[in-house]
C-alpha atoms as one frame of an Amber mdcrd trajectory, in Angstrom:
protein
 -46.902  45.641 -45.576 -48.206  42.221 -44.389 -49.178  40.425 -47.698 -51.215
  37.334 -46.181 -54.198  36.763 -44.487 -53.923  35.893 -40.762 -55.083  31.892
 -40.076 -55.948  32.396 -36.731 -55.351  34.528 -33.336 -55.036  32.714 -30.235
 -54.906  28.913 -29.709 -54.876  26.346 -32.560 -54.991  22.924 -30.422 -52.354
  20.344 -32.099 -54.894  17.607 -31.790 -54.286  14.004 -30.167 -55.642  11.292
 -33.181 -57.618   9.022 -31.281 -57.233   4.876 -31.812 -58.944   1.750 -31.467
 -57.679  -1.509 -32.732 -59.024  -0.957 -36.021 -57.526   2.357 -36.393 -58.718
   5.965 -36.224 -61.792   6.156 -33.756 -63.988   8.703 -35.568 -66.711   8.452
 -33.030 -64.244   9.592 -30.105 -62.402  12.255 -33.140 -65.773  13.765 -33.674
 -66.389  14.220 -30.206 -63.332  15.658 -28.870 -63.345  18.085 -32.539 -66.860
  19.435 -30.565 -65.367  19.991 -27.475 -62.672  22.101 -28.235 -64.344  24.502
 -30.643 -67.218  24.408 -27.367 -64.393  25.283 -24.931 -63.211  28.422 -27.866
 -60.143  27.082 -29.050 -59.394  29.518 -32.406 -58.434  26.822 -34.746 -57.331
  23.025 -34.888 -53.969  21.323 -36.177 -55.365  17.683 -37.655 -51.847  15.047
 -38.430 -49.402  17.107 -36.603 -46.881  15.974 -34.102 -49.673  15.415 -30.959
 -51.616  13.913 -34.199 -49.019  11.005 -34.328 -48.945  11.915 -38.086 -45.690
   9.940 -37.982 -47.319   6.380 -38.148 -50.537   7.493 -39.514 -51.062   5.452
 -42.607 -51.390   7.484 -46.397 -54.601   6.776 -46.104 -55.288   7.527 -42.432
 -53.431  10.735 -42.776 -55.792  12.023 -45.303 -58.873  10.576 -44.348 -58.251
  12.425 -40.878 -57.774  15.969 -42.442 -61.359  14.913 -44.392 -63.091  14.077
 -41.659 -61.872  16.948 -39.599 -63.119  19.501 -42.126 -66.173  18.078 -42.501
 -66.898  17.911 -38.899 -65.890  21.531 -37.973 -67.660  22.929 -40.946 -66.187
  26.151 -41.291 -66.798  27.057 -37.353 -63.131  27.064 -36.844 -59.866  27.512
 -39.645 -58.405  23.680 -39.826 -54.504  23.410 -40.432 -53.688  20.580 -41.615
 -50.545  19.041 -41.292 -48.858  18.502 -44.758 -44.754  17.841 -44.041 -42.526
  15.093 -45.061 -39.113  14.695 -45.469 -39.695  13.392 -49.533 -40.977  16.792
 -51.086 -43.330  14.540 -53.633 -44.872  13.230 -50.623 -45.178  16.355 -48.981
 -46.577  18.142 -52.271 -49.038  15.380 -52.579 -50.115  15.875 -48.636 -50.822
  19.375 -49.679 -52.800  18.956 -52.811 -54.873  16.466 -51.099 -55.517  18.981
 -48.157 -56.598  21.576 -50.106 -58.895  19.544 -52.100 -60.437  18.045 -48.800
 -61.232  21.635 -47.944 -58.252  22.287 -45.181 -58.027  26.267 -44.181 -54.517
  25.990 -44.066 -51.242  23.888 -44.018 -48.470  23.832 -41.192 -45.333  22.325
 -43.230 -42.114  20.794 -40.840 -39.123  20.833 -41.966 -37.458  17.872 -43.742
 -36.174  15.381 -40.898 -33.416  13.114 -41.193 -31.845  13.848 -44.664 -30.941
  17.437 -42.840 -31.404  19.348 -46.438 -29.022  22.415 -46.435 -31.235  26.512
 -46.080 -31.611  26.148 -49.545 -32.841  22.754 -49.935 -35.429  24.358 -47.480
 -36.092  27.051 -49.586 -36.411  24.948 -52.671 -38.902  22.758 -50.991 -41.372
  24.860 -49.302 -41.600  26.948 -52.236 -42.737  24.157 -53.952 -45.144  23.321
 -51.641 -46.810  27.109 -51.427 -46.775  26.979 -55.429 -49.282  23.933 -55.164
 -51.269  24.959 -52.278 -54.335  27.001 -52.668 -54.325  28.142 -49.312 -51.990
  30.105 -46.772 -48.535  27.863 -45.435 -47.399  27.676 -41.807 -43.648  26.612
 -41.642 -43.019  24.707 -38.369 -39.668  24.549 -36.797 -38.656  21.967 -34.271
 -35.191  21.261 -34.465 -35.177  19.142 -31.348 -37.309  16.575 -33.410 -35.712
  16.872 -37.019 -32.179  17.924 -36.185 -32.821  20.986 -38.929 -33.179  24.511
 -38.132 -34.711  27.176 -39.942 -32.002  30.170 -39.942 -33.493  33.870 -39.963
 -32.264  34.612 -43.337 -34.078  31.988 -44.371 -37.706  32.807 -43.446 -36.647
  36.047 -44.640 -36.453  34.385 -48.311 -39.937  32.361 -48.008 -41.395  35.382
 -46.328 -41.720  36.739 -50.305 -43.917  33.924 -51.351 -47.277  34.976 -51.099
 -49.033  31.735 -50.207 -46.200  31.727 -47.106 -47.877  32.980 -44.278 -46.467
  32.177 -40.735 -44.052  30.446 -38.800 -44.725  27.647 -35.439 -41.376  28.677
 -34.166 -40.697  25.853 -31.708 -36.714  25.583 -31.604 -37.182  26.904 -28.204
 -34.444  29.724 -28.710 -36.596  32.972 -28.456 -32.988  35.089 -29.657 -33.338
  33.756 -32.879 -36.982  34.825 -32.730 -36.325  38.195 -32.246 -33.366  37.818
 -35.216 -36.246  36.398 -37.358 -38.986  39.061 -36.370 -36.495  41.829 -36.978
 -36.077  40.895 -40.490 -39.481  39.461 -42.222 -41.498  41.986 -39.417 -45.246
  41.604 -40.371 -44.436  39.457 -43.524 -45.097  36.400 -41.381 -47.241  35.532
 -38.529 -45.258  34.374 -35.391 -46.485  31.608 -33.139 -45.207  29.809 -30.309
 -44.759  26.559 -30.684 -43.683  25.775 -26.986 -46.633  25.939 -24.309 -43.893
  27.807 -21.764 -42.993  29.979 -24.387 -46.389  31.712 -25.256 -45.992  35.108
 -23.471 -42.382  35.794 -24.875 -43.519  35.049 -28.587 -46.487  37.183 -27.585
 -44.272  39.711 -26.850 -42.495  40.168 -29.931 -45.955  40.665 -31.738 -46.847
  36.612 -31.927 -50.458  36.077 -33.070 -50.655  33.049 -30.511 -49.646  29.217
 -29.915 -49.967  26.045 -31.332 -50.687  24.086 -28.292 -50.794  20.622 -27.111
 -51.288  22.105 -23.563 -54.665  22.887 -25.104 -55.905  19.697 -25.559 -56.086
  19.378 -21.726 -57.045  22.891 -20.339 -58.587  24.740 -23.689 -60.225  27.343
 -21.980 -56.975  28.597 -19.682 -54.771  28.549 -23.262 -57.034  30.481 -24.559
 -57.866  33.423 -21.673 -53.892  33.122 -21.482 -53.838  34.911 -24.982 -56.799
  36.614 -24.572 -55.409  38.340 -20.932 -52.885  39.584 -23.198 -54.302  40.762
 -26.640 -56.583  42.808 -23.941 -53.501  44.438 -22.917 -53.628  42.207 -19.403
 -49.987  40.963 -19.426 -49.746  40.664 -15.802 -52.627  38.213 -16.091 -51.039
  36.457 -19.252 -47.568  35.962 -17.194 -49.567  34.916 -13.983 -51.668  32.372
 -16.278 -48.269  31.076 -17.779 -46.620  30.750 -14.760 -49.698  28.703 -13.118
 -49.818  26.199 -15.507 -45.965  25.557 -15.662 -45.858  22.668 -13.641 -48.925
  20.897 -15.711 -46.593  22.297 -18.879 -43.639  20.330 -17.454 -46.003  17.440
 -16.981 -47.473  16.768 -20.146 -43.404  17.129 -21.559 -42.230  14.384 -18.664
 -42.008  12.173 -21.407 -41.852  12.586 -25.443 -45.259  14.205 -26.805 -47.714
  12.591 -27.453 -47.563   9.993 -24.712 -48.313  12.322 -21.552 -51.076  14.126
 -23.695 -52.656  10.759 -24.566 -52.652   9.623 -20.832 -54.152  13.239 -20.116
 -56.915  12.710 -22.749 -57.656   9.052 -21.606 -57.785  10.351 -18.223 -60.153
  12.549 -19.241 -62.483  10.070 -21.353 -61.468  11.863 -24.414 -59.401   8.368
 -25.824 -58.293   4.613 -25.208 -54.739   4.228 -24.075 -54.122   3.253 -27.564
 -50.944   4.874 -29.038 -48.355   3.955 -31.540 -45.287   1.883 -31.519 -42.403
   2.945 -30.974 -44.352   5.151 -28.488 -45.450   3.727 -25.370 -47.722   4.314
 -22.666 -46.804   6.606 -20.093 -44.796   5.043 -16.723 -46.593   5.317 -13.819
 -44.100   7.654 -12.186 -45.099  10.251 -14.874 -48.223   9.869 -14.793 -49.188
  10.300 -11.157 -47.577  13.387 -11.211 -49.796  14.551 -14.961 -52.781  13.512
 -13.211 -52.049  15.511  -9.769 -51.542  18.384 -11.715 -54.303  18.052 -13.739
 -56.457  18.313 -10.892 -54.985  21.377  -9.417 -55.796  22.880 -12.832 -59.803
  21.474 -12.479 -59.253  18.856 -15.038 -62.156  16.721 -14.049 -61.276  13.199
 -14.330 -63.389  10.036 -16.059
């Protein structure tokens, strides 16, 4: 029997963190925040990945979550991102979240130090102990060079603060492993923009997008074609937007998505170092998409 409260159906938009030179522009945060819930997006991700939570400053990091809540105003659940490879850190993230008023966290796994499954299980138990409010565990092996085995979520799948998984490891076998085992325990979303009918398929509640940020509206009819029992129209949908998928993925994320967003009015150019801006190569081909997709262009 499913113990936990589902965070959201549908789309949850990994946000891009707008910059200036001083730092976070709230103006242009506030804006695009507006425009997504206007366009139906189900819920947002603040300091994820897209988020460039990375090089976000301590204070940045949770003065972005803040603001965020406080902006949506309970229109729309707000995950906040709350990971770290330093559990203190990552239990402090958490805390701090929940106080600020955050719907939810979405937790990554522990990059670099590659903790063993039960240095996994140790920490995000420790995390769902402190947080007053449900935990999304996000797996992206690609980025942190740790995966989260089956057996695994089947262990956090008992906490009851533990509530769903952003499967992104990109290997849908282990999915179905993983869905065999915790069933409705946890919430399954995709993680991967080309992946969103298959984990819809194995009884996903949606995707955490960064396709989103560009085309909200298609994300969302994509999972709405198939909660409506439409999965011809889902797969046609996916399919479509493949090449724009492929696009905003031509180079590490966030720096198509940024280009897409600035392209769009939604941000400067501005994005972190080591990240760069996109090469031009790239981004011809994001923008020619784009259009074909009815992206209108600043």
């Amino acid at each position: 029997m499913k113990k936990n409260k589902t965070v959201f159906q549908g789309v949850a938009t990994a946000l891009i963190t707008p910059f200036n030179d001083d730092g976070i522009d709230y103006e242009k945060f506030g804006r695009l925040i507006d425009w997504q819930i206007e366009k139906g997006v189900n819920a947002l991700v603040i300091c994820g990945t897209t988020g460039e939570s990375s090089t976000l400053s301590d204070d940045e990091h949770r003065d972005a979550v803040a603001f965020a809540v406080k902006k949506v105003n309970k229109r729309i659940p707000v995950i906040a991102g709350a990971g770290s490879n330093d559990t203190k850190y990552a239990l402090d993230l958490a805390k701090c979240a929940c106080e600020d008023g955050a719907d939810a966290l979405l937790c990554v796994t522990p990059y670099y130090n590659k903790c063993t499954q039960g240095g996994l299980i140790k920490m995000f138990t420790e995390i769902a102990d402190v947080s007053t409010v449900p935990v999304i565990l996000y797996n992206v092996p690609s980025r942190t060079g740790l995966n989260i085995e089956p057996s695994t979520y089947l262990a956090l799948s008992e906490h009851p603060n533990i509530a769903g998984i952003k499967e992104a490891s990109g290997n849908i076998s282990k999915a179905i492993e993983t869905m065999a085992l915790v069933g409705d325990k946890l919430d399954l979303y995709s993680g991967n923009d080309d992946q969103v009918l298959p984990i819809l398929s194995l009884g996903g509640k949606g995707v955490i997008s960064v396709l989103s940020n560009v085309v909200p509206e298609k994300t969302v009819e994509m999972c709405n074609r198939y909660f409506k029992g439409d999965i011809k129209g889902c797969a046609e949908l996916q399919y479509s937007m493949l090449p724009l998928i492929h696009a905003l993925f031509s180079e590490v994320n966030p720096i198509p998505v940024k280009a897409a967003m600035h392209a769009m009015g939604f941000c400067d150019e501005n994005i972190r170092a080591p990240l760069t801006v996109i090469e031009e190569k790239h981004k011809a081909v994001l923008l020619e998409e784009m259009k074909k997709n009815g992206v209108v262009l600043k």
